[in-house]
One Martini backbone bead per residue (centre of mass of N, CA, C, O) as a GRO file, in nm:
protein
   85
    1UNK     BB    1   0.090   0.037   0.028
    2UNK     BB    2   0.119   0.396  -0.048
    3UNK     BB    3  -0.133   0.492   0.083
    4UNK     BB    4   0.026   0.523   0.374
    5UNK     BB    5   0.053   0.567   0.644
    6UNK     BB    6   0.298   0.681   0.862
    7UNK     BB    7   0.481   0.565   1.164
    8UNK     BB    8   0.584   0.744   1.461
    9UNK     BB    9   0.794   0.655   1.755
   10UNK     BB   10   0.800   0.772   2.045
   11UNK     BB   11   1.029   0.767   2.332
   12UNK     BB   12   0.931   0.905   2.610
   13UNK     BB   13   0.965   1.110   2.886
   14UNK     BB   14   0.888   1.280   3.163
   15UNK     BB   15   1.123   1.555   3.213
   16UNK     BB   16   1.218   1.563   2.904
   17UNK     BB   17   1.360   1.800   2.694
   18UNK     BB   18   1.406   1.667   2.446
   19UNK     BB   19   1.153   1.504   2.399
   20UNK     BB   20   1.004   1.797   2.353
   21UNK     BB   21   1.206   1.897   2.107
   22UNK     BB   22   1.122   1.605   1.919
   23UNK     BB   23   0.791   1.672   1.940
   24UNK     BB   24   0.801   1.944   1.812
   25UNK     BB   25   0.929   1.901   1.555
   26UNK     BB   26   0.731   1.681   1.450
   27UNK     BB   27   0.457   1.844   1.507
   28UNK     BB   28   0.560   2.019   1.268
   29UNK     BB   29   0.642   1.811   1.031
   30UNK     BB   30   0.299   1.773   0.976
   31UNK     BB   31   0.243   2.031   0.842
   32UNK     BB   32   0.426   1.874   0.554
   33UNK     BB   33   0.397   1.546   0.682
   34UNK     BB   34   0.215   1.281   0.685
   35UNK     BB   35   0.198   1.143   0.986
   36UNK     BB   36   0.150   0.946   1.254
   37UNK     BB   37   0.202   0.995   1.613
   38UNK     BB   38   0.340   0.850   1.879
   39UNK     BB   39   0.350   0.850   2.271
   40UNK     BB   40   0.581   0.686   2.439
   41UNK     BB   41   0.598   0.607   2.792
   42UNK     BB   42   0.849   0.423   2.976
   43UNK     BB   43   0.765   0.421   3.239
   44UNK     BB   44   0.517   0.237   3.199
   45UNK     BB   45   0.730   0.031   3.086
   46UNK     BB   46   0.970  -0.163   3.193
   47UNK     BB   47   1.109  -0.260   2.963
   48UNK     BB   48   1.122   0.018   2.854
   49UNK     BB   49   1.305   0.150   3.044
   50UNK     BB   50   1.543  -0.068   3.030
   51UNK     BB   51   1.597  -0.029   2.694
   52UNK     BB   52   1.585   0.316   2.686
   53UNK     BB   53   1.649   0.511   2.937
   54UNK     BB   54   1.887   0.725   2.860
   55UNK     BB   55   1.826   0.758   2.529
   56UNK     BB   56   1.653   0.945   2.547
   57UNK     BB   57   1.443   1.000   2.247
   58UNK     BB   58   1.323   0.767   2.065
   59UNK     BB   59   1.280   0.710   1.693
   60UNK     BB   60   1.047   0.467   1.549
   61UNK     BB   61   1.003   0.248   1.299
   62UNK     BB   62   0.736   0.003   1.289
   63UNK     BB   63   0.763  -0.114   1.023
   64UNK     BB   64   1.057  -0.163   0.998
   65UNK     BB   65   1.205  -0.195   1.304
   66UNK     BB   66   1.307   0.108   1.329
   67UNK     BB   67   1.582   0.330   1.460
   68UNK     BB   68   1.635   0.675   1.342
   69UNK     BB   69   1.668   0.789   1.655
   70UNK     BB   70   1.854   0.983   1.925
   71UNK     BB   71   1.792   1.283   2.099
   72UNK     BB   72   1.780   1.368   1.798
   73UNK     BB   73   1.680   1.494   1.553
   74UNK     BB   74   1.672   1.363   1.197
   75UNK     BB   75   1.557   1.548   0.921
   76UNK     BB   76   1.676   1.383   0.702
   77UNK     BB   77   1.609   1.138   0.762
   78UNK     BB   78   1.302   1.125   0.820
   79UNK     BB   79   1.272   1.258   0.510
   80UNK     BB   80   1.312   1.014   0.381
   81UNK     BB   81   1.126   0.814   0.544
   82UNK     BB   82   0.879   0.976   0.391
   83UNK     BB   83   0.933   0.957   0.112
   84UNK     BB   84   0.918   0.641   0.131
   85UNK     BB   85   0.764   0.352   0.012
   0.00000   0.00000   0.00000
């Protein structure tokens, strides 16, 4: 399906001055790339917290199984995997 939305998951916690600039980056993003955006609080879930710890804010691609980065948005690299189909 070519014309399925892309779906991008942010793993981050609450009191995480990072996660919020990565969350507003990819926000504002949504204004001219469609894709659906997902934050989950890795604190509500142990093993997410156990694998993500201190990496946080982790973006990941749902479809591929793949972490596009962490800590930093790498916008090049996010608008390259939203333009692929």
């Amino acid at each position: 399906m070519h014309d399925q939305i892309k779906k991008l998951v942010v793993y981050a916690r609450q009191e995480c001055h990072l996660c919020e600039a990565m969350i507003i980056a990819l926000q504002s993003l949504q204004k001219n790339s469609q894709f659906q955006l997902e934050i989950i609080d890795i604190d509500l879930d142990p093993s997410l917290a156990e694998l993500y710890n201190e990496r946080v804010p982790v973006l990941f691609a749902p479809e591929e199984n793949k972490e596009l980065c962490h800590y930093h948005l790498d916008l090049s690299l996010v608008s390259h995997h939203l333009s692929r189909n």
